[in-house]
Phi, psi and omega in degrees: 000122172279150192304188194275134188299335165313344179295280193318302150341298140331264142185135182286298194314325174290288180337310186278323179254346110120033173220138178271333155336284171313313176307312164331281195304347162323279189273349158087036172265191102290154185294324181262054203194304185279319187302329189281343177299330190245014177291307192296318192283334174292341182300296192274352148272346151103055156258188116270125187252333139315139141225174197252106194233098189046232179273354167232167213262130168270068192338095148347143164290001141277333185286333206262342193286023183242321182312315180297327181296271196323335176306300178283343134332295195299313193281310179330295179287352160296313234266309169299341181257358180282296163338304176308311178291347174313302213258352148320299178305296186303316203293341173304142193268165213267138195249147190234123186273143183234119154238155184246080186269163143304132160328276219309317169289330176286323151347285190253343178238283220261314187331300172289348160269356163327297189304316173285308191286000186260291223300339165286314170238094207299341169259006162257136185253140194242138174238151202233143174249139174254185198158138166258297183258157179311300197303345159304323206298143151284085179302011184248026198177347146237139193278313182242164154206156174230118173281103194264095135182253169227125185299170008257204283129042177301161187083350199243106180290147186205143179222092162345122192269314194192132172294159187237111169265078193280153170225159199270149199213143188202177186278131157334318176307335166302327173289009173225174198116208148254349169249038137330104198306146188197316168213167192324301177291034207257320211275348158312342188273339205252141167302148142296123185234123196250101152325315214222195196300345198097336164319343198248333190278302190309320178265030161258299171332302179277011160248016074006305173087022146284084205318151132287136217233032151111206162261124165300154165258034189192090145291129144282150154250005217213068163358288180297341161314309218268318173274335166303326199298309171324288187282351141291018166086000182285329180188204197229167193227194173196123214253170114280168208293331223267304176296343196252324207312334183289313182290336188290324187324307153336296205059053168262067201120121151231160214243126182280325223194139197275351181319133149191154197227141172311166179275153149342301218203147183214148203274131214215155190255103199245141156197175186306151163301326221297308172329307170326326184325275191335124167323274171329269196299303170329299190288341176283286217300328170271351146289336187289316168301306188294307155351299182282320173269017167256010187267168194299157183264137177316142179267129166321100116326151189268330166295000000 
C-alpha cells in the first residue's frame, strides 16, 4: 500500500530546499508538521531518505533515487492540470467587459496592469474607455468604471479604491536656483497648475500657513496637461503618490515639500449592482480593488 501522496509532496519540497524550515514556509505548515511527514513516509518504506549535514538535510542514495520517481511524477501530474486548465479555459465563450478609467490614472497606473488580469483570464476581451465623474460615463455601454469623485451613486455598488492625498511635485530644475522650493512659500515664486477652481491649491496653502495668491493665468481641464506642464519645468502641481509615482520614480518629477492634504474627492470603483452578478465583473472588480491596495502608500507629511 502506497503511503499518502502527500508524504511525497513533502518530501519532493524538502528535497529540493535541503531544509525543513523552508520547506515549511513553502507549503504553509509547520516545521513539525513537516518533520512528522516525513519520519511517517521513512517508517512506511522501511529507508532513510536523510542524512543530516550541518543545518541542512542531504539525500541518501535511496532518497535521491526517489526523489528522480517523485520529481517525474510530480511535473507529469502538473503537466495535466495545466492542460486541463487550458482547455477549461479555451472552451469558455469569450466575454467581452467594457471599463471605463481616467486617462491621467490609466496611464500613470492601472493600463499596464490591465495586461495581467486579461492575461489571467484569458476569455474575457476587455475594452477601455476613458472618464473621470460619473455623470460623464455613457453607463449604457460600461459594465465597470473607476470614478474621481464622491457618493453616493444611487442605483450603483461603489468601493473606495485609495484616498488621495496631494502633494506638490515639479521638475527637479526647481530645486536650484534663486527661487529654489525649499519651504511652502517658496512654490509662490512658480505658477500654480491648476484642474478646478483652485479649491485644492488654497487648502493645501492654508495648511501651510500660506496666503493664496490669487487666480492662476492657466487652467488645464485635461489632469496629464498638468503633469507635462511639471515636468517641463512651468510650474509645480499637486499630485497623489499613485498617479506621480512612475514619474518620481524616474525622476522626471520630485516632492519638493512633506505638506499634504487629503483630496477633495476620491477614486472609487463603480458598476450596477445587477452587474455585479456576473463572474467576469465580479472578478475585475475584485482585481481591481486588490490592485489598489497594493498601490504606492501616501507618503507622511509633516504638515
Amino acid at each position: 500500500m502506497l503511503p499518502p501522496l502527500h508524504a511525497f509532496k513533502v518530501f519532493e519540497v524538502v528535497a529540493r530546499l535541503g531544509h525543513v524550515g523552508a520547506a515549511a514556509a513553502e507549503l504553509h505548515v509547520t516545521p513539525g508538521a513537516v518533520s512528522q511527514q516525513l519520519r511517517s513516509l521513512q517508517l512506511h518504506l522501511g529507508v532513510e531518505l536523510f542524512t543530516k549535514t550541518g543545518r541542512r538535510l542531504m539525500l541518501t542514495e535511496a532518497g535521491l533515487g526517489l526523489r528522480q520517481s517523485v520529481g517525474a511524477a510530480m511535473a507529469e501530474i502538473g503537466e495535466g492540470v495545466r492542460n486541463l486548465t487550458a482547455q477549461r479555459i479555451d472552451s469558455q465563450a469569450e466575454v467581452v467587459v467594457n471599463i471605463c478609467i481616467p486617462p491621467v490614472l490609466g496611464t500613470t497606473w492601472l493600463a499596464p496592469l490591465l495586461f495581467a488580469f486579461m492575461a489571467d483570464h484569458r476569455h474575457v476581451r476587455l475594452q477601455v474607455s476613458s472618464g473621470v465623474e460619473f455623470h460623464a460615463i455613457d453607463w449604457r455601454r460600461t459594465d465597470v468604471a473607476i470614478v474621481y469623485g464622491n457618493p453616493p451613486w444611487p442605483g450603483f455598488w461603489w468601493r473606495m479604491l485609495h484616498g488621495v492625498y496631494l502633494m506638490p511635485v515639479c521638475s527637479p530644475q526647481l530645486l536650484r536656483g534663486p527661487h529654489a522650493i525649499r519651504q511652502p512659500a517658496d512654490v509662490l515664486h512658480h505658477r500654480l497648475l491648476h484642474e478646478d477652481d483652485g479649491s485644492e491649491w488654497r487648502r493645501w496653502l492654508a495648511q501651510a500657513r500660506v496666503k493664496y495668491p490669487g487666480a492662476a493665468d492657466i487652467y488645464f481641464g485635461d489632469f496629464a496637461l498638468i503633469l507635462q506642464a511639471a515636468r517641463d519645468g512651468h510650474g509645480v502641481a499637486l499630485v497623489d503618490d499613485v498617479i506621480s509615482a512612475r514619474d518620481l520614480d524616474e525622476g522626471r518629477l520630485v516632492q519638493p515639500l512633506t505638506q499634504r492634504v487629503p483630496a477633495a474627492k476620491n477614486y472609487h470603483c463603480i458598476c450596477s449592482q445587477e452587474n455585479l452578478a456576473k463572474p467576469e465583473i465580479g472578478a475585475l472588480v475584485d482585481w481591481l480593488i486588490d490592485q489598489a491596495s497594493r498601490a504606492p502608500a501616501p507618503r507622511i507629511g509633516l504638515g
